[in-house]
Z-matrix of the N, CA and C atoms (Angstrom, degrees):
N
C 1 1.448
C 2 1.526 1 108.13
N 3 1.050 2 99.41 1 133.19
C 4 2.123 3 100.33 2 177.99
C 5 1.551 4 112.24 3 -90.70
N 6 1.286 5 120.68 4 175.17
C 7 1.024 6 111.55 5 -150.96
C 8 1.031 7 105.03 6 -101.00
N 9 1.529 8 128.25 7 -11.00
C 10 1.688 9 137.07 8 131.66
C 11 1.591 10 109.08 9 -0.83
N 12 1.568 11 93.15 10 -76.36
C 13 1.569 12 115.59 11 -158.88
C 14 1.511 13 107.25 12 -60.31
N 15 1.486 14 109.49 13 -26.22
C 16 1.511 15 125.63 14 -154.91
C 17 1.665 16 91.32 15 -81.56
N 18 1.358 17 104.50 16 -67.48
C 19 1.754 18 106.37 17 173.78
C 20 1.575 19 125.72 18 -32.10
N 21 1.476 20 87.29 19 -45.77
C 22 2.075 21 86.30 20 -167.71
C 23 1.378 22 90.47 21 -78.98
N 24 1.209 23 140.90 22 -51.95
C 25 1.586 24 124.43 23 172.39
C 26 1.129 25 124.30 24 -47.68
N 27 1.439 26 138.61 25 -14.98
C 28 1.202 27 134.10 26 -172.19
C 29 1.713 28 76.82 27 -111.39
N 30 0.995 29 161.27 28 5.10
C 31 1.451 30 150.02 29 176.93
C 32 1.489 31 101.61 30 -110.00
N 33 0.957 32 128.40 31 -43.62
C 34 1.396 33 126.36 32 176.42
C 35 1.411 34 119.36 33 -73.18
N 36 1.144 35 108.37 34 -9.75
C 37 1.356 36 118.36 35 175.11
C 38 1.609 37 120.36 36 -92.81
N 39 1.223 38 117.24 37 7.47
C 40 1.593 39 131.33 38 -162.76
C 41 1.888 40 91.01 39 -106.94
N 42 1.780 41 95.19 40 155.04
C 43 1.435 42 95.38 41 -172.68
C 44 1.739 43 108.82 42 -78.11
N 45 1.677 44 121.82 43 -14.52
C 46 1.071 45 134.69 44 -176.93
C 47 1.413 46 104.60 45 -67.92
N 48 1.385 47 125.42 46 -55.36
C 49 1.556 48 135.66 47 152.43
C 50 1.962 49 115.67 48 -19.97
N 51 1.248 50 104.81 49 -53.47
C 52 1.259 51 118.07 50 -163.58
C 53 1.601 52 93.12 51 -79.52
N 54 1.662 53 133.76 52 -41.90
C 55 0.886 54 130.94 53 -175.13
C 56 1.848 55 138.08 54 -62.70
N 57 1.727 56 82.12 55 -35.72
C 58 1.579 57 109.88 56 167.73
C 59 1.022 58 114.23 57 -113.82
N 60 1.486 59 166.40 58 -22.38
C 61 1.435 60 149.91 59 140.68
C 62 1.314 61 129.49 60 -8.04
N 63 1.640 62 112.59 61 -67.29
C 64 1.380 63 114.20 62 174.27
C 65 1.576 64 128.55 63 -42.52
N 66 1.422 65 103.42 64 -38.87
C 67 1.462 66 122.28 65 -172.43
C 68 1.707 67 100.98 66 -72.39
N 69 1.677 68 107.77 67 -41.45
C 70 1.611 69 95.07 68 -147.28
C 71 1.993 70 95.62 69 -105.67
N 72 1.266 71 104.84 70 -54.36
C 73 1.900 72 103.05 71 164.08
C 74 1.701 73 126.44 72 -26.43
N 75 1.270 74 87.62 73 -71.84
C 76 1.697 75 98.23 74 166.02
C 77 1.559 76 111.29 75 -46.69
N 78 0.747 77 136.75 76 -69.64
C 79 1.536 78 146.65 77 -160.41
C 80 1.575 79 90.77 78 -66.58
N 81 1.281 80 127.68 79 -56.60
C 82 1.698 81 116.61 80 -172.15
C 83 1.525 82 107.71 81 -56.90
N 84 1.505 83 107.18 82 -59.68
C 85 1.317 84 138.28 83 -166.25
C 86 1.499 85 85.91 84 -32.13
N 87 1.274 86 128.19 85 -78.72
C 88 1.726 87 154.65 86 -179.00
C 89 1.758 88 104.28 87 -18.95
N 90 1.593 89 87.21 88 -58.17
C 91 1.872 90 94.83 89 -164.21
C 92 1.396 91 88.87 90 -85.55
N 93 1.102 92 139.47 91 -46.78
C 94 1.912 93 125.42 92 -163.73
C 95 2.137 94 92.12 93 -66.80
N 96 0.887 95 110.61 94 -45.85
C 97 1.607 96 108.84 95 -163.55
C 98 1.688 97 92.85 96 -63.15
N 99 1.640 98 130.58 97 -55.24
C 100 0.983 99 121.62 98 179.41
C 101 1.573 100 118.20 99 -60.75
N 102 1.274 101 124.41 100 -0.59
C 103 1.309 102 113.99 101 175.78
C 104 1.384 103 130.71 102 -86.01
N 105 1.870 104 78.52 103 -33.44
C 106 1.790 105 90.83 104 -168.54
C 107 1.459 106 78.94 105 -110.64
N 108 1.192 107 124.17 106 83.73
C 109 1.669 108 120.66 107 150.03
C 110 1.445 109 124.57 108 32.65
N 111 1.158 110 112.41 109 36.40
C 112 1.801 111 131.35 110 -176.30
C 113 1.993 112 94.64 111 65.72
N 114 1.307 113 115.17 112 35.03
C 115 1.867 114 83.41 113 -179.75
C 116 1.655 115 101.82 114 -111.50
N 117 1.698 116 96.55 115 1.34
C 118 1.592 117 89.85 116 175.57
C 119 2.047 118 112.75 117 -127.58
N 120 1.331 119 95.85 118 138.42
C 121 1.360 120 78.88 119 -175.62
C 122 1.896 121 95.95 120 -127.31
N 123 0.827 122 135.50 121 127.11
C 124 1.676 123 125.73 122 -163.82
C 125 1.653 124 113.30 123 -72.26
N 126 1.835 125 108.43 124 -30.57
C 127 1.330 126 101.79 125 -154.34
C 128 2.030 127 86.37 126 -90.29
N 129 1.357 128 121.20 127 -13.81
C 130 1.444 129 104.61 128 178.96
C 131 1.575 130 106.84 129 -84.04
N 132 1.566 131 123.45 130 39.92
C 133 1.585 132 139.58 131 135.85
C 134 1.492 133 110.04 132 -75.25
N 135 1.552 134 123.31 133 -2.54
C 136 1.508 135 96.21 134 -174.96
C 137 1.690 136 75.19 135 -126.28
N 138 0.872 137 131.31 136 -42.15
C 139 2.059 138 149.25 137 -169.51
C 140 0.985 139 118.60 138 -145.35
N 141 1.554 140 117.52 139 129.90
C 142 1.238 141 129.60 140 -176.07
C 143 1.548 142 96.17 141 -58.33
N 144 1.646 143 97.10 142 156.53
C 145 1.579 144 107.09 143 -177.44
C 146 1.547 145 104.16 144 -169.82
N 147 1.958 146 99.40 145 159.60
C 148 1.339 147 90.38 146 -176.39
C 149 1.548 148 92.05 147 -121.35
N 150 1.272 149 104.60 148 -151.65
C 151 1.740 150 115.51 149 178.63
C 152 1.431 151 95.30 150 -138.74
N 153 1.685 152 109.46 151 100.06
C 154 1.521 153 102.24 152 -174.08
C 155 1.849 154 106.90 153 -85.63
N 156 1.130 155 103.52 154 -161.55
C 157 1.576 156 99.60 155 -160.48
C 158 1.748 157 93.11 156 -178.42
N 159 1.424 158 111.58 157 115.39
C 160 1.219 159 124.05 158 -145.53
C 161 1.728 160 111.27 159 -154.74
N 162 1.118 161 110.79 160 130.07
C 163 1.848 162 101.52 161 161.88
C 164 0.934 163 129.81 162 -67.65
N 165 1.338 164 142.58 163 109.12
C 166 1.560 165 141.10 164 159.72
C 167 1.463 166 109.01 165 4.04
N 168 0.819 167 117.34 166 167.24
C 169 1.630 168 120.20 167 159.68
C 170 1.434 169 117.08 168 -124.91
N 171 1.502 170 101.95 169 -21.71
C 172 1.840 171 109.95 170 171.74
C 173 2.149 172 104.86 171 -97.96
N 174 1.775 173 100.74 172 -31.67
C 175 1.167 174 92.71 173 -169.99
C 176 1.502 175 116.41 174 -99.57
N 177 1.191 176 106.22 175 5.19
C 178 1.688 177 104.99 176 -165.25
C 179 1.578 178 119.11 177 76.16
N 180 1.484 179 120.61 178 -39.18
C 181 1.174 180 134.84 179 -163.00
C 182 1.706 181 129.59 180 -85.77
N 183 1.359 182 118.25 181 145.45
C 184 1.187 183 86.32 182 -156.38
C 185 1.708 184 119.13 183 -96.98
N 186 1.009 185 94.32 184 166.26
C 187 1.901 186 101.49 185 -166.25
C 188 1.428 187 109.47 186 -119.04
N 189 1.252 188 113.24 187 134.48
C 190 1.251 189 105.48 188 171.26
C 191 1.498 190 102.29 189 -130.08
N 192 1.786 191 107.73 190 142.93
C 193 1.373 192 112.34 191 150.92
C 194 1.317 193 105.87 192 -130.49
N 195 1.269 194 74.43 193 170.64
C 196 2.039 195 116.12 194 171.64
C 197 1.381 196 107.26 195 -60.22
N 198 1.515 197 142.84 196 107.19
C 199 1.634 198 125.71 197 166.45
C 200 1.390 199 119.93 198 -143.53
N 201 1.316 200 125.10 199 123.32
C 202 1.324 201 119.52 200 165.64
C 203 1.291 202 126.19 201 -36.43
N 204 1.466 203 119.06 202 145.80
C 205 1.506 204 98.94 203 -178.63
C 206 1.524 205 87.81 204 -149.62
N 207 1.217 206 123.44 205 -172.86
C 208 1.481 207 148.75 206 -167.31
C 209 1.649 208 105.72 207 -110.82
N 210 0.873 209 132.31 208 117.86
C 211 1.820 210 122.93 209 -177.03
C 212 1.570 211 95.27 210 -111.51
N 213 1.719 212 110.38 211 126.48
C 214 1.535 213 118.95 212 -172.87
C 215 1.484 214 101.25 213 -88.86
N 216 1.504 215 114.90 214 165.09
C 217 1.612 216 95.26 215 138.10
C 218 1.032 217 116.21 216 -42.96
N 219 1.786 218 120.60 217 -176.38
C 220 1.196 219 117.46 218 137.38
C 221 1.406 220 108.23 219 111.84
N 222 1.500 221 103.50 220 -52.56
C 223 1.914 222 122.27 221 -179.62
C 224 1.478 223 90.71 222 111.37
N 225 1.204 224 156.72 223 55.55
C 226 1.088 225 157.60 224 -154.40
C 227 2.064 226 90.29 225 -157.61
N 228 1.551 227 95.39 226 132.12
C 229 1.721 228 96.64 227 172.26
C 230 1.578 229 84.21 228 -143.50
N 231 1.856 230 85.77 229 159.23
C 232 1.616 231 103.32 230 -180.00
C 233 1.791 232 93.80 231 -123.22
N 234 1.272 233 98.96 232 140.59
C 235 1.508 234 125.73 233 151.54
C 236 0.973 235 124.78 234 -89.14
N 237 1.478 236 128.48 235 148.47
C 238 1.478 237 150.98 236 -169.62
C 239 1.395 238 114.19 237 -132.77
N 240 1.310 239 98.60 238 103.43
C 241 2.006 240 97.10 239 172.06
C 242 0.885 241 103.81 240 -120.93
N 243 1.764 242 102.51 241 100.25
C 244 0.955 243 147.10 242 176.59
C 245 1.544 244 133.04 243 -102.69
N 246 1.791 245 107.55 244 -23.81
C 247 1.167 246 111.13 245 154.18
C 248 1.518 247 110.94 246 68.84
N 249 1.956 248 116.78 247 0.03
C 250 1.247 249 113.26 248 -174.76
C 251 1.427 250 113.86 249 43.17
N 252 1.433 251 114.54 250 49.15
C 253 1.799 252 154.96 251 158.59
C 254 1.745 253 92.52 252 50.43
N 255 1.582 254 129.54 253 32.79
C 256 1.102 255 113.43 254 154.03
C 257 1.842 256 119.96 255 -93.83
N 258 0.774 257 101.85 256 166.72
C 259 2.043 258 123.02 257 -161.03
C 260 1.812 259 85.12 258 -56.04
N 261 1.068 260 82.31 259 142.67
C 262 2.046 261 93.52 260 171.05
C 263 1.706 262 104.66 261 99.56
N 264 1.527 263 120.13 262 140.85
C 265 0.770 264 92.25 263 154.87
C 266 1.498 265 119.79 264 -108.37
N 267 1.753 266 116.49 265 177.03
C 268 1.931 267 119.43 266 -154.83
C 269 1.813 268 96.00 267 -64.56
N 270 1.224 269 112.51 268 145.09
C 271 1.578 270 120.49 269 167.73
C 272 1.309 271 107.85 270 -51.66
N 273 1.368 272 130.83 271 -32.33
C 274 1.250 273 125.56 272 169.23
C 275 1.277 274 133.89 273 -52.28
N 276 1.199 275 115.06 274 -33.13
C 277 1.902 276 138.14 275 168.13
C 278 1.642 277 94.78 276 -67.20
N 279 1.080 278 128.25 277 -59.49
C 280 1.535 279 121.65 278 -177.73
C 281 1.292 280 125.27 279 -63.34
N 282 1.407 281 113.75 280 -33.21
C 283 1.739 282 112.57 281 166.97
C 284 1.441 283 112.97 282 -87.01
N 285 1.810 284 128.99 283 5.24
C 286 1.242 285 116.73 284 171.46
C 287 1.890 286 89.21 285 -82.92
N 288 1.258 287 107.98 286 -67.45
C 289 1.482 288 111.34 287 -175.27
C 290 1.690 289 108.60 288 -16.69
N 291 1.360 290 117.44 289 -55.80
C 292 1.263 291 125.22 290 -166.86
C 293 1.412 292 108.73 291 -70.81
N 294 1.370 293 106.58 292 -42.02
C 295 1.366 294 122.47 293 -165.44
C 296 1.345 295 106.59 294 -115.09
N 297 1.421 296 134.22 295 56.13
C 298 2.076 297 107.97 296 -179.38
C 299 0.994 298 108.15 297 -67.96
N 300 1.219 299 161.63 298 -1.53
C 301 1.612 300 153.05 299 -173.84
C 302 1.735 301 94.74 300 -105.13
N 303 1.391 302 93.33 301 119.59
C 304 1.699 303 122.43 302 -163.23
C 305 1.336 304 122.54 303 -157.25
N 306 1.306 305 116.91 304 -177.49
C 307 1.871 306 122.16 305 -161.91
C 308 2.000 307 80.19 306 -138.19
N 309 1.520 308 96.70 307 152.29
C 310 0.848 309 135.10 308 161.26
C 311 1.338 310 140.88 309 -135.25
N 312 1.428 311 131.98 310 100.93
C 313 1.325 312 119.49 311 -163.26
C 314 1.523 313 106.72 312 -96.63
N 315 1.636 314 120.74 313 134.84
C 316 1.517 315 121.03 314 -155.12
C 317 1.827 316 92.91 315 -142.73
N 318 1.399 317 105.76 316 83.20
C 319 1.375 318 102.11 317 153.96
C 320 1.751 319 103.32 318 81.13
N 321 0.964 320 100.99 319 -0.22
C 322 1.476 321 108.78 320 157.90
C 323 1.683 322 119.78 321 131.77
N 324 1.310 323 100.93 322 3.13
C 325 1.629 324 128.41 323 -169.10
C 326 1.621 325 99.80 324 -119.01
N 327 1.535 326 94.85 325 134.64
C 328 1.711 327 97.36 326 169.08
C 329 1.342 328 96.92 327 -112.10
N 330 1.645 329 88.38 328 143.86
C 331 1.584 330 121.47 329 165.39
C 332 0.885 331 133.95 330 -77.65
N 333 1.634 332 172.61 331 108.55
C 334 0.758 333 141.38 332 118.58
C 335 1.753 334 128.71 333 -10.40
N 336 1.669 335 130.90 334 144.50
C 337 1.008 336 110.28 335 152.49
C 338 1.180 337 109.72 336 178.01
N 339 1.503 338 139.28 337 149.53
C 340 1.130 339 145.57 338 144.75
C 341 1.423 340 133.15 339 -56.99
N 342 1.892 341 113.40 340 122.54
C 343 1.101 342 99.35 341 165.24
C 344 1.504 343 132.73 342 -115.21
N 345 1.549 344 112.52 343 -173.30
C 346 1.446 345 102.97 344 -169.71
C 347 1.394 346 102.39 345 -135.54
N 348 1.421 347 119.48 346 154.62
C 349 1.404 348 119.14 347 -174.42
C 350 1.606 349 90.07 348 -94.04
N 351 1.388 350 113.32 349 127.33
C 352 1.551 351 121.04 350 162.77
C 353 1.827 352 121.42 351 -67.21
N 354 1.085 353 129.46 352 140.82
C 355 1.256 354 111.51 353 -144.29
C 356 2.126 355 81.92 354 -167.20
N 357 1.973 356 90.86 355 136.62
C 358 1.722 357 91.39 356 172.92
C 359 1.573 358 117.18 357 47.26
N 360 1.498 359 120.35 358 -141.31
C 361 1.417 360 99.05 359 -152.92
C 362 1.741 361 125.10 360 -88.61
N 363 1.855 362 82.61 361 -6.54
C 364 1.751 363 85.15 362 167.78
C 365 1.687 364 113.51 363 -54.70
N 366 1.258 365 88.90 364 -34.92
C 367 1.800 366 96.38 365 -158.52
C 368 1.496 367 106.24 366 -78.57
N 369 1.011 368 131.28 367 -24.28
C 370 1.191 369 142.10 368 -172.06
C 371 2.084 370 89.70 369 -89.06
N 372 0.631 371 85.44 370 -37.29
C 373 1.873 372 86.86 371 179.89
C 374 1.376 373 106.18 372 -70.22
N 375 1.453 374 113.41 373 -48.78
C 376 1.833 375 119.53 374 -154.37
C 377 2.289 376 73.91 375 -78.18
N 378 1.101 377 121.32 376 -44.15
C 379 1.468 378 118.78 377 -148.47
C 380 1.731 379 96.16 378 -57.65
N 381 1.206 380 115.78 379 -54.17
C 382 1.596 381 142.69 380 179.82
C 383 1.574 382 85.05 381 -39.67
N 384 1.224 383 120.77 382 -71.80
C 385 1.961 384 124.76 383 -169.11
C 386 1.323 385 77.74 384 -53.93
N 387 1.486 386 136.92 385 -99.29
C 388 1.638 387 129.01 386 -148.14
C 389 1.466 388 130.59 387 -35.76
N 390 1.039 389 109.89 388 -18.82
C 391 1.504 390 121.09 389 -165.86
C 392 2.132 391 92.22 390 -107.55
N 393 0.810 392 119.99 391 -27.80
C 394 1.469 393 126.85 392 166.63
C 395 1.771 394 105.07 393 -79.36
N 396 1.267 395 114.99 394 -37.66
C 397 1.590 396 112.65 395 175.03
C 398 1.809 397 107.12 396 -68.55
N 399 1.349 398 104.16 397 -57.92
C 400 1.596 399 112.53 398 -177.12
C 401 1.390 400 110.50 399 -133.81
N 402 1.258 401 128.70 400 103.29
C 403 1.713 402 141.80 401 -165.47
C 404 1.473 403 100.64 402 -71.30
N 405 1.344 404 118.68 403 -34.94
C 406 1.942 405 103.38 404 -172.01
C 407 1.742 406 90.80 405 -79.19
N 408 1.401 407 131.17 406 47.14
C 409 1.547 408 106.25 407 161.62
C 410 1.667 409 81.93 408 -95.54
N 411 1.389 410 129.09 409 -41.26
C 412 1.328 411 116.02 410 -168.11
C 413 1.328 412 112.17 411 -61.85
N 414 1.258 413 131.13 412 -37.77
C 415 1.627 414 120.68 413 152.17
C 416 1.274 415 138.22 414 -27.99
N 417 1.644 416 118.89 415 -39.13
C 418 1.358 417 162.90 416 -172.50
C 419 1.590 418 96.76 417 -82.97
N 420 1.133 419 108.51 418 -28.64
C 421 1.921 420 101.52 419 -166.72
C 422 1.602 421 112.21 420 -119.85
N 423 1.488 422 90.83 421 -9.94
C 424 1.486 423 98.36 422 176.29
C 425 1.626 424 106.61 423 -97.70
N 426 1.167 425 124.63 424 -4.90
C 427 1.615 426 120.79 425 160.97
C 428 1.311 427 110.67 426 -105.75
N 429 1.474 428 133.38 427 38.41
C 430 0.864 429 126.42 428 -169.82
C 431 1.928 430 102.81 429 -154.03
N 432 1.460 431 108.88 430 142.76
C 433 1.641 432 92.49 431 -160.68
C 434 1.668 433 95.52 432 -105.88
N 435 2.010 434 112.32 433 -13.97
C 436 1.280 435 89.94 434 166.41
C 437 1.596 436 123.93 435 -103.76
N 438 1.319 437 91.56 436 179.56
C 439 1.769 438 93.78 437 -161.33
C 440 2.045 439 107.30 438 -72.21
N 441 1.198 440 89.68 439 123.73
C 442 1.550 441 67.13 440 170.31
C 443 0.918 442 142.04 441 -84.15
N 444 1.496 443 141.04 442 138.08
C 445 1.427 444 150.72 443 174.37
C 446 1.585 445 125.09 444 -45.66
N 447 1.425 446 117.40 445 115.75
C 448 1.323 447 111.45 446 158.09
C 449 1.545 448 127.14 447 -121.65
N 450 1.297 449 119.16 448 156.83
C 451 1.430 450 115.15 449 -149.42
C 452 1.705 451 88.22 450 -140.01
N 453 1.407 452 99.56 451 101.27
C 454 1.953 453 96.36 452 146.42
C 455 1.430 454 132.86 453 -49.21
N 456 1.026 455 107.45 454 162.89
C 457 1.839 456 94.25 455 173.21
C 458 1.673 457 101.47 456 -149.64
N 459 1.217 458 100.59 457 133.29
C 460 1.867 459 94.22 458 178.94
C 461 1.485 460 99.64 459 -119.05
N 462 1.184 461 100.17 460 150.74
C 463 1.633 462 80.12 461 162.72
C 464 1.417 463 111.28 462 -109.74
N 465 1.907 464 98.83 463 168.14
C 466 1.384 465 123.52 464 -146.69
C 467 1.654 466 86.94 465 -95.06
């Protein structure tokens, strides 16, 4: 790991990180991807990420965010609601539950795909890989009293 990699993990892992991220990533992430025709997304320079795209679960309507994700073999990605380890979990975890049949945009291609709530010893397996992919989620889960959510995604 370089010492690049070493910094933004030890920066993303700070509660100041957690405080301003949500507000300012998301919001860039949104306008740079809408500019360049989904082929650029800025924050998958630190983690791969897609731009999911989802139904409300209160609004019907659809939502899209910006989110890091985990890319499997296989064509298989994992999500992390993680919430950048503040209290709640992201509205996005609640309209997959409601809604798993979803879009994923990956590098400049949309997905289709279904997701799944990870659950028992998958999850405890896929969690072990995430925390070996990006170590401040355990930072993220240790200020936080609920469990966090992870979500497979296959596509449909």
């Amino acid at each position: 790991m370089s010492a690049a990699e070493r910094m933004v993990q030890k920066v993303s892992s700070t509660r100041f990180f957690a405080k301003v991220a949500p507000y300012v990533i998301p919001a860039m992430d949104r306008a740079v991807h809408r500019l360049t025709r989904g082929k650029v997304l800025p924050s998958a320079q630190m983690l791969p990420g897609v731009i999911l795209t989802v139904t409300g679960a209160k609004s019907g309507e659809p939502r899209r965010t910006p989110l890091a994700c985990m890319p499997e073999d296989g064509g298989t990605f994992v999500l992390v609601g993680s919430n950048f380890g503040r209290p709640g979990h992201p509205a996005w975890t609640a309209n997959l539950l409601a809604n798993p049949e979803a879009e994923i945009s990956w590098k400049g291609r949309d997905i289709p795909v279904r997701a799944r709530l990870l659950e028992g010893a998958e999850r405890e397996e896929t969690w072990a890989a995430v925390l070996a992919f990006w170590p401040p989620y355990a930072t993220y889960q240790s200020r936080v009293e609920r469990r966090i959510r992870l979500f497979r995604l296959h596509s449909r």
